[in-house]
C-alpha positions as CSV (number, residue, x, y, z in Angstrom):
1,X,74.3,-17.3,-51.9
2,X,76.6,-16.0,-54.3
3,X,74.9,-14.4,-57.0
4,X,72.5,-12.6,-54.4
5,X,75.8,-11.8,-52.4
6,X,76.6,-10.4,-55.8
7,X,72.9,-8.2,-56.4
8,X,73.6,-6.9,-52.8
9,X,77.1,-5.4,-53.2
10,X,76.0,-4.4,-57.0
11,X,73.0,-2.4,-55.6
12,X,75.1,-0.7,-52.3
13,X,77.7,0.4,-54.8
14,X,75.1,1.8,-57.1
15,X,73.4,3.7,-54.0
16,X,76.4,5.3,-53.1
17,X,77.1,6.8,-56.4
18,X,73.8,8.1,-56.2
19,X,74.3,9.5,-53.3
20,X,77.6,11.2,-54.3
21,X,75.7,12.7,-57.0
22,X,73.2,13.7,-54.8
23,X,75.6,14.9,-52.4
24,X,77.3,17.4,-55.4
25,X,73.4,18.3,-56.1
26,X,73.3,19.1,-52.4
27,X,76.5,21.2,-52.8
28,X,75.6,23.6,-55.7
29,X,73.0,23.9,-53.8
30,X,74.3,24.9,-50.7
31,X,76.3,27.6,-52.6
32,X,73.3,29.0,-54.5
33,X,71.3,29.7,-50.7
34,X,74.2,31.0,-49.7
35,X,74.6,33.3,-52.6
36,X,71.1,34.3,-52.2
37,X,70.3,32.7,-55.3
38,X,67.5,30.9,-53.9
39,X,65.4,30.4,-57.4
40,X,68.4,28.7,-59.0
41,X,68.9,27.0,-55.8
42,X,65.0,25.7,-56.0
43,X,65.2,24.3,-59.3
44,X,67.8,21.8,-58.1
45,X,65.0,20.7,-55.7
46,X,63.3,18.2,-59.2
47,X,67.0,17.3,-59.9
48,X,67.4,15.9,-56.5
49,X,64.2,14.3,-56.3
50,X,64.9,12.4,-59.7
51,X,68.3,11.2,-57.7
52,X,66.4,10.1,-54.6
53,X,63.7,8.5,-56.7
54,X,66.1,6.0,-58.1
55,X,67.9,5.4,-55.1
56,X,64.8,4.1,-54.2
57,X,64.3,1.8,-56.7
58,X,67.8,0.3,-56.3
59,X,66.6,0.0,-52.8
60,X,63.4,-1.8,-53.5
61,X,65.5,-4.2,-56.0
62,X,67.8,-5.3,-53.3
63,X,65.3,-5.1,-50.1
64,X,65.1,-9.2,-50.0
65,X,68.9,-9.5,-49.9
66,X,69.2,-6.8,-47.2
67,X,66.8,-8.9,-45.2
68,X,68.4,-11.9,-45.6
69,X,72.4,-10.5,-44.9
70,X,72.7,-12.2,-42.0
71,X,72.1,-15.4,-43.3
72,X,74.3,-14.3,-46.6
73,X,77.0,-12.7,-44.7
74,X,77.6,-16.0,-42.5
75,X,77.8,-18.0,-45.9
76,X,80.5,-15.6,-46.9
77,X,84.0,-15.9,-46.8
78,X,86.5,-13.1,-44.5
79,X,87.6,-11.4,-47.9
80,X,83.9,-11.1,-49.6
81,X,82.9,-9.7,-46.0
82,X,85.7,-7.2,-45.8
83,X,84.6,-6.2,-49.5
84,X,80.9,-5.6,-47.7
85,X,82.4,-3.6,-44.7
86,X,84.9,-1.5,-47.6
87,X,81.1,-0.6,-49.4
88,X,79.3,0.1,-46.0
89,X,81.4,2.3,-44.8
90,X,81.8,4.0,-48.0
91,X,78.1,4.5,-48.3
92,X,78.3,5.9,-44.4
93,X,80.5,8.3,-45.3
94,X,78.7,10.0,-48.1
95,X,75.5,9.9,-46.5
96,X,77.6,11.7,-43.1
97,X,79.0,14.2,-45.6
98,X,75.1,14.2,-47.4
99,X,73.3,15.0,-43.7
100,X,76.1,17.3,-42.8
101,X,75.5,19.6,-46.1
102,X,71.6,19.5,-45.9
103,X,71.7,20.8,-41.7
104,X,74.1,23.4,-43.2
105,X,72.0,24.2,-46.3
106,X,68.8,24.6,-43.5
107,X,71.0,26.5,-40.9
108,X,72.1,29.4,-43.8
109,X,68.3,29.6,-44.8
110,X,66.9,30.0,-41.6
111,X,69.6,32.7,-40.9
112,X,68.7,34.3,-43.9
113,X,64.9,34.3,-42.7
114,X,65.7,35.0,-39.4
115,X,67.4,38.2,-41.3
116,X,64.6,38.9,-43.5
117,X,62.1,38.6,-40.5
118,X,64.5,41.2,-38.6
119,X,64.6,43.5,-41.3
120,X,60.7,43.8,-41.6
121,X,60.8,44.9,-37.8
122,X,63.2,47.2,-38.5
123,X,61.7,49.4,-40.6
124,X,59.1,52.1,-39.9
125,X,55.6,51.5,-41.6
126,X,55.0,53.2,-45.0
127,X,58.9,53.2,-45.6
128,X,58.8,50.6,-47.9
129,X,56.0,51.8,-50.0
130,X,57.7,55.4,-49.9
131,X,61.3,53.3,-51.0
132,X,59.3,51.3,-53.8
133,X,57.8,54.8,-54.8
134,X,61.2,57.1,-54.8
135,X,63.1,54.0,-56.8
136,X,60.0,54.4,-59.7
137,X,59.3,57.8,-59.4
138,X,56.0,57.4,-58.5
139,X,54.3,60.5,-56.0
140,X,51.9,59.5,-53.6
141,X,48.5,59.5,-54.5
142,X,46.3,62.8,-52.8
143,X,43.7,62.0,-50.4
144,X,40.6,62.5,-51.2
């Protein structure tokens, strides 16, 4: 049980880096929407699916063993389960932090909509064509 002991705690660790990067991703990104940047903050979108995408092949790696931890953690000595518990608990605490920053990230965009949306309402009809037209220095076309 050792070495798949071993492959189990290997592959939580290597998750949870993951998701810290993921979680810095998620950060920038987060500061980009919030900043109004929202092109910049859409090209982080590929970065973060590259993250996710091998977070899940860690995951299919050590699938069996995660299946079987019952089984491995009862073959386990107290200090090699605390060791488990230490890397559980870290990997709960980035993804709290992970979930915390997406709601936060969705929250400021749907504000920002919500803003957007409200603006649009706002405004009489023609007055953005007349805006676009006085910023260029265009006149309005005669009617015929």
């Amino acid at each position: 049980m050792a070495p798949e002991a071993d492959t189990l705690l290997e592959g939580l660790k290597e998750e949870t880096g993951l998701y810290r990067k993921l979680l810095s991703v998620s950060s920038d990104e987060l500061r980009l929407v919030k900043d109004a940047e929202l092109e910049k903050a859409t090209s982080l979108i590929s970065e973060k699916q590259t993250i996710l995408d091998s977070i899940a092949v860690i995951e299919q790696r050590i699938k069996p063993s995660k299946e079987r931890w019952p089984e491995i953690k009862a073959s386990l000595p107290a200090a090699r389960q605390a060791e488990f518990q230490a890397a559980l608990k870290d990997l709960s605490d980035v993804l709290e932090r992970l979930i915390a920053l997406e709601r936060e990230t969705e929250d400021t965009l749907s504000g920002q909509i919500r803003t957007i949306k409200g603006a649009g309402r706002r405004m009489p009809a023609g007055s953005t064509e007349e805006q676009a037209r006085r910023a260029y220095g265009a006149q309005k076309e005669a009617k015929r």
